[in-house]
C-alpha positions in Angstrom: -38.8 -24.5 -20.2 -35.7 -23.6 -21.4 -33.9 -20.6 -20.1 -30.9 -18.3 -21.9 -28.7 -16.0 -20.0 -26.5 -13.6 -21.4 -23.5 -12.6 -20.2 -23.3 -9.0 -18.5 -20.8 -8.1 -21.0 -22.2 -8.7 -23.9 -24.0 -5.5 -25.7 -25.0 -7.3 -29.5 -23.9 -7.7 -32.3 -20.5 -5.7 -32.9 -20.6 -2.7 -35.2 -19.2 -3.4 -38.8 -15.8 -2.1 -38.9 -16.0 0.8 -41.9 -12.3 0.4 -42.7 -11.5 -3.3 -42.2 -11.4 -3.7 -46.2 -9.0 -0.7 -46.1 -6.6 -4.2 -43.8 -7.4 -7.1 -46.0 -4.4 -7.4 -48.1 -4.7 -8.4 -52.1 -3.4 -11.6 -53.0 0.3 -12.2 -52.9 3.4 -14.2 -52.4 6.5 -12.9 -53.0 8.7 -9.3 -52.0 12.0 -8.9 -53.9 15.0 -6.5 -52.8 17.8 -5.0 -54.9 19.9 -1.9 -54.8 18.9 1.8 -55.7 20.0 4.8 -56.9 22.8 6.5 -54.0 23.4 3.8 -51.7 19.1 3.2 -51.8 17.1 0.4 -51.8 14.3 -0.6 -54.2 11.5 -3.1 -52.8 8.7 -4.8 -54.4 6.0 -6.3 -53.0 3.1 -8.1 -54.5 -0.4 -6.6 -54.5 -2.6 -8.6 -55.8 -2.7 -11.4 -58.7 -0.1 -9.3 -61.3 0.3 -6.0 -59.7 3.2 -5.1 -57.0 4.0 -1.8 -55.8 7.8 -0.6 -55.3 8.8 1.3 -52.5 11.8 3.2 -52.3 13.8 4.1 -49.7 16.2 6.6 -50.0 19.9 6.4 -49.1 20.9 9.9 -50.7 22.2 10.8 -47.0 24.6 8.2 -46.4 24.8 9.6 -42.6 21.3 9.0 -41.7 18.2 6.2 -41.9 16.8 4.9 -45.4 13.9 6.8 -45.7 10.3 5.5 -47.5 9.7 8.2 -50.0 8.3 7.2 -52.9 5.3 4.2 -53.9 5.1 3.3 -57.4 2.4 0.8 -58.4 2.6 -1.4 -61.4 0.8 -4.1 -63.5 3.5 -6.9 -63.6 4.3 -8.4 -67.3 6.6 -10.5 -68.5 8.2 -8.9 -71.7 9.2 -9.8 -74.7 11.1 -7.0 -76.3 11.8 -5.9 -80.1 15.5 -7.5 -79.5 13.3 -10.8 -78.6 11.3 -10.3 -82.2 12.4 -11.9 -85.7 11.4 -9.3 -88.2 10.6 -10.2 -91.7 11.7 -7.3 -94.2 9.9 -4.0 -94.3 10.4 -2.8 -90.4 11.7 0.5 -89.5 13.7 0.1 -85.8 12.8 3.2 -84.2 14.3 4.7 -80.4 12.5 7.3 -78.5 14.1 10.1 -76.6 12.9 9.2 -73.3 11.1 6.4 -71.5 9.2 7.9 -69.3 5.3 8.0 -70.0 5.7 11.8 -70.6 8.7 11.8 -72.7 8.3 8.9 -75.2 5.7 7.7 -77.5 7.3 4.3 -77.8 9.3 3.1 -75.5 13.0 2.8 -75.8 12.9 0.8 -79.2 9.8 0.4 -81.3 9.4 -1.3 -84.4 7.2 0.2 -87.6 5.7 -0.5 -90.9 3.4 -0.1 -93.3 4.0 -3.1 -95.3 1.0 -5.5 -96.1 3.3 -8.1 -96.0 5.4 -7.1 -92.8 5.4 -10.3 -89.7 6.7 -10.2 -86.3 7.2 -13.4 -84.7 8.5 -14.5 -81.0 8.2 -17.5 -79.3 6.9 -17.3 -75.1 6.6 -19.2 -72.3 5.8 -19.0 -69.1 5.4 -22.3 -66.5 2.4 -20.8 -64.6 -1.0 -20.2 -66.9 -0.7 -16.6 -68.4 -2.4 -14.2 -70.5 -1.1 -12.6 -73.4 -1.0 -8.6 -74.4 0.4 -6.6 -77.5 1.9 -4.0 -76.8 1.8 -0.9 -79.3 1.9 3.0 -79.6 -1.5 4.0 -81.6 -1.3 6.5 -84.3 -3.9 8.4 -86.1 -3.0 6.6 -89.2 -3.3 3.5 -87.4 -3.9 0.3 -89.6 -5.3 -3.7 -88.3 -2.6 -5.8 -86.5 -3.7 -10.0 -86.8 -2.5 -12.1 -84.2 -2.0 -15.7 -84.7 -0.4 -18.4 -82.1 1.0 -21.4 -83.4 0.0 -20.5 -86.8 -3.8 -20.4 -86.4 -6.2 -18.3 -84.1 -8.0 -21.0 -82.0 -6.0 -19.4 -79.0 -6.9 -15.9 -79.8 -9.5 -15.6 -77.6 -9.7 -11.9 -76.2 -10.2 -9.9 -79.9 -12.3 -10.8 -82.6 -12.9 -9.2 -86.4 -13.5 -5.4 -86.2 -14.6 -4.8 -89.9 -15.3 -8.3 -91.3 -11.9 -9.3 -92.4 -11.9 -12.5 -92.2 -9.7 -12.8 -89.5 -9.2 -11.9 -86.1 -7.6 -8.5 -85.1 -7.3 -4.6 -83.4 -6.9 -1.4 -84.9 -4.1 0.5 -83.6 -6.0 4.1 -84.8 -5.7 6.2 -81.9 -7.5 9.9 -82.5 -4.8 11.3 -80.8 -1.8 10.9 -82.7 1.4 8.5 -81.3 -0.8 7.8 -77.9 1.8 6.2 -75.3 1.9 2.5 -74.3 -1.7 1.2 -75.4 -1.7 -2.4 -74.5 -4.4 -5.0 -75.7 -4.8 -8.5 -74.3 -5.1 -10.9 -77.0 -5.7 -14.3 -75.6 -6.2 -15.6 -71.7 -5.4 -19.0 -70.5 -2.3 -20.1 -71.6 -0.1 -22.5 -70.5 3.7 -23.5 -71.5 5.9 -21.8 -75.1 4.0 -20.8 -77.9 4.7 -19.2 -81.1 3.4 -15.3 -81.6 3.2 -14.0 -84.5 1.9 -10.5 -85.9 1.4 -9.2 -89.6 -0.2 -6.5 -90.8 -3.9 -6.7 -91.5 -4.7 -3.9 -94.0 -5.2 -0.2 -93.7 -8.1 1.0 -91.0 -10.8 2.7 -91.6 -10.8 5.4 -89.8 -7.2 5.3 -89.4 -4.5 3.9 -92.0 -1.9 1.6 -92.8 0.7 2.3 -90.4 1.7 -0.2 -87.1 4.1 0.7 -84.5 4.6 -2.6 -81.8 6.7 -2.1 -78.8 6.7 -5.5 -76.8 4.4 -8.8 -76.3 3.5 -9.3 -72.6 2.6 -12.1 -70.8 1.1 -12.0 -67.0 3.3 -12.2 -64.6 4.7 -11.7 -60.8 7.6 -10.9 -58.8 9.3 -14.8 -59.7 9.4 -14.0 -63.2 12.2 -13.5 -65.8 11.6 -10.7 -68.0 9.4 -8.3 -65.1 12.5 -5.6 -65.6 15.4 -4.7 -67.9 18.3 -7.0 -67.5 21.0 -5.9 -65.6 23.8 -4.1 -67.2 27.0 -6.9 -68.3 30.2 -6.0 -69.5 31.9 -6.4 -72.9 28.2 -6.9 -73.8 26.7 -6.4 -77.6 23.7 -3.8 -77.6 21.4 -2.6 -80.0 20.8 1.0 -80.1 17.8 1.7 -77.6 18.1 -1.7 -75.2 17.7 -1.0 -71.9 19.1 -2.1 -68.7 19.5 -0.9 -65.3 22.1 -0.6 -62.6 22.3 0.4 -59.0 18.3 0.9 -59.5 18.5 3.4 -62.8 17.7 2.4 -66.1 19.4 3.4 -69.4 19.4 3.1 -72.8 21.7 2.9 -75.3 22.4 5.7 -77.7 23.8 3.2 -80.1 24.9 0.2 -81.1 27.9 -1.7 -80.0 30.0 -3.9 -77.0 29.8 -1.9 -73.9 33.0 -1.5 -72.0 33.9 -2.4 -68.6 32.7 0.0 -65.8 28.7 0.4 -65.4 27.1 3.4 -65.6 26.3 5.1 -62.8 24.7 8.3 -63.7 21.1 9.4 -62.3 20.2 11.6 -65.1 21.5 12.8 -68.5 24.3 10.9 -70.7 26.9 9.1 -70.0 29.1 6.4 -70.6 30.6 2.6 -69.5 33.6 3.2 -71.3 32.6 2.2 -74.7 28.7 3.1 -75.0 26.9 6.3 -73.9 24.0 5.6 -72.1 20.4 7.9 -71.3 19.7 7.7 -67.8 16.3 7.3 -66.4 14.5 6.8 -62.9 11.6 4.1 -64.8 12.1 1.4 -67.5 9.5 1.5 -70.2 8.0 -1.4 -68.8 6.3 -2.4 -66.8 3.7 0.9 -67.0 4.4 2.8 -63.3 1.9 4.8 -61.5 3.3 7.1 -58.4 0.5 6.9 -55.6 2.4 8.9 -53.6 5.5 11.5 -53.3 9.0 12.1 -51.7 8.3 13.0 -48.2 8.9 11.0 -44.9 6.5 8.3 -44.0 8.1 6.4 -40.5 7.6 9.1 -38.1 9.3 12.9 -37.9 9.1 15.3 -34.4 9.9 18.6 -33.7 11.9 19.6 -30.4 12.5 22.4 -28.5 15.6 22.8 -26.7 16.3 25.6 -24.3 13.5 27.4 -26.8 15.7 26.4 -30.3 13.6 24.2 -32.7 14.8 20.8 -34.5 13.2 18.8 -36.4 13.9 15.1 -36.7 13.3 12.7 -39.2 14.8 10.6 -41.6 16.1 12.6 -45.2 13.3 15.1 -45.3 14.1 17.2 -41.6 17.4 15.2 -40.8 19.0 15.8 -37.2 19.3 11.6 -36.9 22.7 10.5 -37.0 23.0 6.7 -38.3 24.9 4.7 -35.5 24.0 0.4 -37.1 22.1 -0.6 -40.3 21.3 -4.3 -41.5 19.3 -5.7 -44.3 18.0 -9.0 -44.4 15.6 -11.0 -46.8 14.2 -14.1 -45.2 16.6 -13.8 -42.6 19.8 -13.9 -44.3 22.1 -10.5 -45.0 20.9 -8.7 -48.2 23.9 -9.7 -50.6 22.7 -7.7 -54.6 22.5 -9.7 -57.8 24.5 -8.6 -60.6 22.4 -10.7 -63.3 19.0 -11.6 -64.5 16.1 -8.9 -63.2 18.5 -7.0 -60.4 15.7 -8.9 -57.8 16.4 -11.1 -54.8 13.1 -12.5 -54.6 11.7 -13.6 -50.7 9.0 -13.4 -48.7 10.3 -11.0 -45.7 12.4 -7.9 -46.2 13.2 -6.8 -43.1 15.6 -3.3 -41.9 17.0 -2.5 -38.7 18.8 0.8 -38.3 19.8 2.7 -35.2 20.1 6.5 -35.5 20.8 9.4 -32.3 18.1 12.0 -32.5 19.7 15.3 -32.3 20.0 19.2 -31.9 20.2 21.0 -35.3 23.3 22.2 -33.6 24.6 18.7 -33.6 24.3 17.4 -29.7 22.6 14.1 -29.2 19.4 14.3 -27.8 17.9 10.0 -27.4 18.9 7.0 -29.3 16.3 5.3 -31.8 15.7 2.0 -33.1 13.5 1.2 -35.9 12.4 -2.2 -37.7 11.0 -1.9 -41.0 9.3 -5.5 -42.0 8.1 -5.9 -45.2 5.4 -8.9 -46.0 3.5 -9.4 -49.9 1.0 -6.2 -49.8 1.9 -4.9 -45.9 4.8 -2.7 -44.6 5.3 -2.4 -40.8 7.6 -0.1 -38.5 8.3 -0.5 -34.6 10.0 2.3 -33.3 11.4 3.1 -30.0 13.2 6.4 -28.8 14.8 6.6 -25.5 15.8 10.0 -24.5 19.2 10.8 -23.3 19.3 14.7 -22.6 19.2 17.4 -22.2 15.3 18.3 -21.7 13.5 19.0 -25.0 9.8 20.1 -25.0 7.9 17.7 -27.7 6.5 20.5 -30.1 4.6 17.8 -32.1 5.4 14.3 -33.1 4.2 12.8 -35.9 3.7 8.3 -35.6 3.2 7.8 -39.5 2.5 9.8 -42.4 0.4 9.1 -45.4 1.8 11.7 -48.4 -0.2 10.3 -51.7 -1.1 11.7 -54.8 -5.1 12.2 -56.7 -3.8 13.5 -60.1 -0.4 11.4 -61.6 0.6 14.1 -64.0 2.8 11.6 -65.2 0.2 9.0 -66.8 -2.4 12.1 -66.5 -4.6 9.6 -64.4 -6.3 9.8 -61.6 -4.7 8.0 -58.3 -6.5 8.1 -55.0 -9.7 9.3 -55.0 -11.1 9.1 -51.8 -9.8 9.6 -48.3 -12.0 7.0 -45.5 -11.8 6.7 -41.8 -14.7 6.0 -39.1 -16.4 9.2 -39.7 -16.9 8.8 -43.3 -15.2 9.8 -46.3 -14.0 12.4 -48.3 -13.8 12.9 -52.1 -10.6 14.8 -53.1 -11.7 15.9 -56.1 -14.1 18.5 -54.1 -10.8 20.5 -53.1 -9.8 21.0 -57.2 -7.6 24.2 -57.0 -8.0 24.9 -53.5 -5.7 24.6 -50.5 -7.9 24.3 -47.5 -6.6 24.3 -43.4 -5.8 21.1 -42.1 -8.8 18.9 -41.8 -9.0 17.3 -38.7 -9.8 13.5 -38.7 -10.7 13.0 -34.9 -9.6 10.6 -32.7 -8.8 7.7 -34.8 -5.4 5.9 -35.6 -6.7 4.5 -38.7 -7.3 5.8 -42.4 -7.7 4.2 -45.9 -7.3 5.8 -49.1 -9.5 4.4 -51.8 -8.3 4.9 -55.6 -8.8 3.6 -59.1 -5.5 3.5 -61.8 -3.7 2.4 -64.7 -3.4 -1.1 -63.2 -6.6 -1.1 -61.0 -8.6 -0.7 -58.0 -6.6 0.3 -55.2 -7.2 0.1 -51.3 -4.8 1.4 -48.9 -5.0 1.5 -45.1 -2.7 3.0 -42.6 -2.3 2.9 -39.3 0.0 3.6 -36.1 -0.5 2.1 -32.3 1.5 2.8 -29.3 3.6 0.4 -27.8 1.3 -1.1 -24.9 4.3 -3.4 -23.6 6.7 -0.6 -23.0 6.9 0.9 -19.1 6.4 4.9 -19.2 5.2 5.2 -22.9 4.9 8.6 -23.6 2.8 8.1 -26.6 -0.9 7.9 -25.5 -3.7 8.3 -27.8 -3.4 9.5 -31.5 -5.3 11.7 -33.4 -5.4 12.3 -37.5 -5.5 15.0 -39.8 -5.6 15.7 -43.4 -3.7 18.6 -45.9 -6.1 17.2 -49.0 -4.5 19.6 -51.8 -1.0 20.9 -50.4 -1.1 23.0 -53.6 -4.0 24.3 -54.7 -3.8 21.9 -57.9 -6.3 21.1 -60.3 -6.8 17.3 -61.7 -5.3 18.3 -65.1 -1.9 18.9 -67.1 1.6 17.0 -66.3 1.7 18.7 -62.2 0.8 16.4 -59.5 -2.0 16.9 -56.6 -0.1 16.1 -53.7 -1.9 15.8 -50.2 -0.7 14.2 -47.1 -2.7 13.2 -43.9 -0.4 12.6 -40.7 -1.2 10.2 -37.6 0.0 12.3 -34.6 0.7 11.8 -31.2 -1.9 13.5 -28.9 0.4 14.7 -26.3 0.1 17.3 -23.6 0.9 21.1 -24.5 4.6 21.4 -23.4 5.5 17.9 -22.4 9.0 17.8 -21.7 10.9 14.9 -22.9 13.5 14.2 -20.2 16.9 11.7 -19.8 15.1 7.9 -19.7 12.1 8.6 -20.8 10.8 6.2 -23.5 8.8 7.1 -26.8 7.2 3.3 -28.3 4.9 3.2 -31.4 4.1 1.0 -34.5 2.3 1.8 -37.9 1.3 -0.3 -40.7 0.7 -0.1 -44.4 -1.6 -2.5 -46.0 -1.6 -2.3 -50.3 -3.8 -4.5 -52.1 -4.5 -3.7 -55.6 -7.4 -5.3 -57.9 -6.2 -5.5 -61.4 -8.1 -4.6 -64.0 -8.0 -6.4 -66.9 -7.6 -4.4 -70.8 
């Protein structure tokens, strides 16, 4: 007879862990660096197979840390736009007043007609396979746009003949009139340079006879040409309505011409590079942006009390750090920006260390702090250590990471995250509409997820913050969660955003008095994954 023992530790099977998809990061390979606006930086990092989210970090305070305060996720394309297209007679050039998706109905330079006998054609490439999307701003008197590659349709794959034509092709009739950004994919599977051409394929029914075309797009990721604006270049000849960017702002040109020799560096408005005037913008036309979140601090904040006077510490949003060392590095090697191409040092690690002094609102130093910000494809990370220098400061509360995000983008008037998760279950934002309930404590967990669906898919986001184990005298013991799900009372309508914001805080002792030596150590992650979906 065969005997089994088991070992007086085991206890079965372990429990499923209800947040582990929340960790498991999309597909991914790449992060890129460059420069943003006020001494900032903008980071991408890949989400999944053509979607990346970019991060910024704030440098608006030159005196204190970069601060995490904005997530923007996007569906990457390569783009082909109307500078790229050769136009056969009968196109009107057209430039909006804004590129933003609640300021322009097409883009910064859109091309019309409603000529039977109007082409557009454009030849893209791409080593890696691709699919392929039109790009168009529908219109109530929207008419049939054929697609052919290579001069035939055995390629088109993805549309087929909506009223019998004879040919394949879409309608661009939108009910509501000048509808921003609709994109259409065309044809899947690609490989190598192929020759795109569009012509108009007769007045719609319902609809009419009028096209409007903004860009081709192929699929794409972060190594890509084409994924952003080129970079601003001097003595440079520009078409009224190309963009470009510099310093991470975009612009358009209010007209045609050679720009001149200093780049603009304007956040907002007009202005000029000597030669050109130039519309400012925070977000290029393309690729098509959706904010999952909004300014506010994200790597940790506190509040102190000294001799009974209150500070608050953190980053740009409370202040009270004073920066002492900063270094950027991608892959190891001191951040240097590109002037050329995308504005994108492409790598796999992005990594910041800065070194700040906590102190008094009144300006007195209070502990020095360290913090290492590592970025990987879909994960951000921060280590963070405090050591307290004096004088004695009661810990009022102290906050290890914070989650802001946003269910309603009044911006793409979309939903964002829907759901908040942790181990107790979940909770559906949308039962808060136009209420601003108490905190919500989350219990005694470390860990969250937020659970969304947008323009460029299904989104998982997990979060969570651990003490340091390895550091002597850690102040920071267990951590406890709670959740503001509708900081203002908003509804899931108009061009306002539902903010909400759930904070991982330390679970410290009323009163605990933060003394000269004493160490604060704790981590918290990000994991971003994204599943495109596919239009």
């Amino acid at each position: 007879m065969i005997g089994l023992e088991l070992s007086p530790a085991y206890t079965g099977p372990a429990a499923p862990d209800p947040l582990a998809a929340f960790f498991a990061r999309g597909s991914g390979a790449h992060v890129a660096l460059g420069p943003g606006p006020q001494a900032g930086l903008s980071i991408w990092t890949e989400t999944g197979p053509g979607t990346a989210a970019c991060l910024r970090l704030d440098g608006a305070n030159s005196g204190t840390r970069l601060s995490w305060r904005e997530t923007l996720t996007c569906a990457l394309r390569k783009i082909y736009p109307v500078a790229a297209f050769d136009l056969s007679a009968g196109w009107s050039q057209l430039q909006s007043s804004g590129s933003g998706l609640s300021g322009s109905y097409t883009g910064n330079r859109a091309v019309s007609t409603t000529s039977l006998t109007a082409t557009i054609s454009v030849t893209v490439a791409r080593a890696k396979p691709y699919d392929l999307w039109v790009c168009y701003t529908g219109r109530s008197a929207g008419g049939y746009c054929r697609v052919e590659i290579d001069g035939s349709q055995a390629l088109v794959d993805s549309i087929g003949d909506p009223a019998g034509l004879g040919f394949k092709a879409f309608s661009t009739q939108s009910a509501t009139d000048m509808s921003r950004r609709r994109t259409i994919r065309v044809a899947t599977g690609l490989t190598g340079s192929h020759v795109v051409t569009l012509s108009h394929g007769g007045a719609a029914t319902p609809g009419g006879a009028s096209l409007m075309i903004e860009a081709l797009a192929l699929s794409a990721d972060l190594s890509d040409d084409g994924i952003l604006p080129p970079v601003w270049q001097p003595a440079t000849a520009y078409t009224m309505g190309d963009e470009v960017q510099w310093q991470g702002t975009f612009y358009a040109a209010r007209a045609t011409g050679v720009s001149g020799t200093t780049p603009p560096v304007h956040l907002s408005g007009i202005g000029g590079d000597g030669a050109l005037d130039w519309r400012a913008d925070n977000r290029p036309s393309y690729p098509q942006f959706q904010a999952i979140d909004y300014a506010s601090e994200r790597e940790y904040a506190a509040r102190l009390l000294v001799a009974g006077a209150a500070t608050e510490i953190g980053g740009q949003t409370h202040g009270n750090e004073m920066l002492v060392a900063r270094a950027v590095t991608l892959d190891a090697q001191p951040f240097v920006p590109v002037t050329t191409g995308t504005g994108l040092r492409l790598g796999g690690e992005i990594e910041t260390v800065e070194t700040t002094t906590w102190q008094r609102a009144t300006g007195q130093p209070i502990g020095t702090c360290a913090l290492t910000r590592r970025i990987t494809p879909g994960a951000v990370r921060h280590d963070v250590q405090v050591t307290a220098t004096g004088p004695d400061a009661v810990i009022d509360w102290l906050y290890l990471g914070m989650l802001p995000f946003v269910h309603w983008d009044g911006e793409s008037a979309a939903i964002a995250v829907q759901e908040v998760a942790g181990p107790w279950g979940r909770i559906s934002l949308a039962q808060t509409a136009g209420d601003s309930p108490a905190n919500i404590s989350l219990g005694a967990s470390p860990r969250l997820g937020l659970a969304g669906r947008g323009l460029t898919g299904d989104l998982r986001y997990g979060c969570e913050a651990v003490a340091t184990t390895a550091l002597p005298g850690n102040l920071v013991g267990p951590i406890t969660t709670f959740l503001r799900p509708n900081i203002e009372a908003r509804d899931a309508t108009g061009p306002l955003d539902w903010i909400a914001k759930a904070y991982l805080a330390a679970d410290l002792p009323a009163g605990l008095v933060l003394r000269a030596g004493d160490v604060i150590g704790f981590s918290s992650r990000h994991i971003l994954a994204v599943t495109p979906v596919q239009t």
